[in-house]
N, C-alpha and C positions, 0 to 999 in steps of 0.2 A: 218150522221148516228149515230145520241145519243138517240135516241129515240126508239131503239128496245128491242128484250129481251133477244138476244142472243152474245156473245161474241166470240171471234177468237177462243180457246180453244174449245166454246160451238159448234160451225160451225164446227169444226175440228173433235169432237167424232160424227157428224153426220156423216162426209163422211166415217169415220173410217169402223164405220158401215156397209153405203151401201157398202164400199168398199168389206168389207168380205161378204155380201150377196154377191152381183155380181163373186166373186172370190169360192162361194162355188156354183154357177150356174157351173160356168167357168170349176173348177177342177172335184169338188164331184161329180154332179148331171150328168155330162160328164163321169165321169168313171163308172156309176151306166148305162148310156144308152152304152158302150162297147158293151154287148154282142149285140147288136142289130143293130151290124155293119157289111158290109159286103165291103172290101178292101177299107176300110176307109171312108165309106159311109154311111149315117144314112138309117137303109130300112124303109120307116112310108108306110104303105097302111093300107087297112080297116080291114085285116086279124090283124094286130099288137096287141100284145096285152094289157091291159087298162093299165096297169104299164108303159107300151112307153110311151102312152099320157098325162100319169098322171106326169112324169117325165119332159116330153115337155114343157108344162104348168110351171111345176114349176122353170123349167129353164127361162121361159119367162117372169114371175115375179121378179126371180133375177136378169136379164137381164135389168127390168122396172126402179126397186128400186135402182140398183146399181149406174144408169146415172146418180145419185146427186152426188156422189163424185168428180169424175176430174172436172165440174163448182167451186165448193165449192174448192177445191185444187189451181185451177188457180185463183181468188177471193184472197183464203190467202195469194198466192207467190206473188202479187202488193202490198198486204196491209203489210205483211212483209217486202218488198222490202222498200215502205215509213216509217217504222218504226226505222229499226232495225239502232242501232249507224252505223256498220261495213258494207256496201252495197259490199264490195269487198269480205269479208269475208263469209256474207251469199251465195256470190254465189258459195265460193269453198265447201264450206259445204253442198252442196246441189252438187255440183258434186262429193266430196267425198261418201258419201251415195250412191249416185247414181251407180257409180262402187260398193261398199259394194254391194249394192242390187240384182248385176247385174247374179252372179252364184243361188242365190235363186229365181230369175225370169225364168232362162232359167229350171231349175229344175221343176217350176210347170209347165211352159208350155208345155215345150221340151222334159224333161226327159233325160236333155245332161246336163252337166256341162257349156258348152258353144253354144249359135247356132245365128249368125249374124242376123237371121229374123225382130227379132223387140225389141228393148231394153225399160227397162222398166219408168216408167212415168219421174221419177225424174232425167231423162237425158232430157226430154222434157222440166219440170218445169226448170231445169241448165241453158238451152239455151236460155228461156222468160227473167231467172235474168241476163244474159248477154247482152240481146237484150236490158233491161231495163238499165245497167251500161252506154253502149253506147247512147240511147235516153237519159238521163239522162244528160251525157254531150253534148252533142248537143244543148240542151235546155239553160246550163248557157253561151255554146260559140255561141250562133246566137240567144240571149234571143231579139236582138232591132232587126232582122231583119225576121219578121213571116213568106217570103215565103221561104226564104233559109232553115228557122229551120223547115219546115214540109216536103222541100221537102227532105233535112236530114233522117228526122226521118223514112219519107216513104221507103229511099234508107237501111236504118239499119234494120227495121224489117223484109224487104221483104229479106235483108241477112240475119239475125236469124231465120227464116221462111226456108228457103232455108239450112241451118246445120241443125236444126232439122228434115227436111226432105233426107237428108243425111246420118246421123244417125241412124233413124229409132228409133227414142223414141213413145211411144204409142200416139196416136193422132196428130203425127205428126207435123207439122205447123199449125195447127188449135191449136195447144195450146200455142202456141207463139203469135202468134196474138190474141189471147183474152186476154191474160195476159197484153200483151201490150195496148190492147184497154181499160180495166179497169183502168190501170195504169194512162193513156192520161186524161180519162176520173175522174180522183179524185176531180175534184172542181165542179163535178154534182151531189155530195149527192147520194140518192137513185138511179139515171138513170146511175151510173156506172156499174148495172148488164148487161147494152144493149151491153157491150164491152164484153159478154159473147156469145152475137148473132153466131161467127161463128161455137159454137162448136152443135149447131144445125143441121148441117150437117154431122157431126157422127151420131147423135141420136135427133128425136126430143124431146125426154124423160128427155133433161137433163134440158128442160125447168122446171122440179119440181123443180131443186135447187132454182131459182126466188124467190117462197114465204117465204125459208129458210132465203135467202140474204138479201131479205128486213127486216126482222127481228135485223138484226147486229146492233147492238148498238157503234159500233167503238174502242170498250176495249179489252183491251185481257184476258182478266178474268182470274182464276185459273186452273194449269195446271202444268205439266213439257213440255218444249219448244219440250225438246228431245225424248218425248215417241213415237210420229211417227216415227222419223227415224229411232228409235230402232225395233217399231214393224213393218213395213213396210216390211225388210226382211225375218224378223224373220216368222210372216204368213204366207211366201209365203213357208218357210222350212215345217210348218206344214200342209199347204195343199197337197204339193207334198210326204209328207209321208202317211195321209190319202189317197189321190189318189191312192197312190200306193199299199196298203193296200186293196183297194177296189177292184182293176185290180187283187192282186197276189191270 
């Protein structure tokens, strides 16, 4: 992949992005349909009036646009994972964050400081760089014997599949296994977005990310490493004060 136009950094301000649409679907456009609830129920009949459905709509568009990001997310966390000097490193740093993130998650969801339901992505992406540490040695300890090392590899994902479902990071096991299938998949050039196929099953929308991917050129172009993680939690502080802005 040297042949495209977009770089890691360049792929990363897109998901940023859709990320914050989907998440002002998710928070704002959700607090703005409140009163239109009835014991926790959305009421839509013919009677509602156009503000509902114009609201609806507009959720459903954030909803559309947002599904580029977690593809593009799990894409960077293989393509970082083969990059980075420190493979042990990158994955505590990504579970660090992950806890960091973990009281501004429940906050825009929850509206609790704490609530078990479902933790947020980058406990999921933690668990792929894990899944990947292990596949990783697998690979250099049964590199002469091909069925032992796949059926390894099969027995390791389907265990990091299994903690992240556990856990309850967002997308659950679908984003370990694709992280991993990208990963598997690195000496097929452009056909490593098929290792994105399962997250299909969340959403068939996350199929946009596709013509983003193919675009990557394989560099990591200009950027600071750390502005996602910083801003990761930090939106999610800002939406939950808008939310709450919006409800008071």
């Amino acid at each position: 992949m040297r042949d495209g136009l977009l770089s890691s950094f360049g792929l990363k301000r897109i998901a940023i992005a859709s990320m914050v649409i989907d998440h002002t679907g998710s928070f704002l456009l959700r607090a703005l349909m409140e009163p239109y609830r009835m014991d926790g129920m959305l009421v839509v009949n013919q009677d509602s009036p156009s503000v509902l459905w114009q609201l609806m709509q507009a959720r459903e568009v954030c909803d559309i646009l947002g599904s580029v990001a977690f593809p593009i997310f799990c894409f960077l966390a293989a393509e970082g994972f083969l990059h980075t000097r420190n493979r042990v490193r990158y994955g505590v740093q990504m579970a660090c964050f992950a806890l960091a993130s973990e009281i501004p998650f429940d906050l825009a969801h929850y509206h609790t400081w704490f609530s078990p339901r479902l933790q947020n992505v980058m406990f999921t992406l933690a668990c792929a760089i894990l899944t990947l540490l292990l596949v990783s040695k697998a690979e250099e300890r049964w590199a002469a014997e091909k069925p032992v090392r796949w059926g390894i590899i099969a027995a390791i994902t389907a265990a990091g599949m299994v903690v992240a479902y556990l856990i309850r990071g967002e997308y659950v096991f679908l984003g370990v296994l694709a992280v991993t299938l990208v990963y598997l998949l690195r000496g097929k050039g452009k056909l490593r977005v098929a290792g994105l196929a399962p997250l299909l099953v969340a959403s068939p929308w996350t199929a946009l990310a596709v013509p983003l991917l193919l675009l990557y050129n394989g560099r990591r172009g200009e950027g600071s490493k750390w502005f996602f993680y910083f801003f990761y939690p930090v939106h999610f502080l800002v939406f939950a004060a808008l939310a709450a802005a919006i409800a008071g």
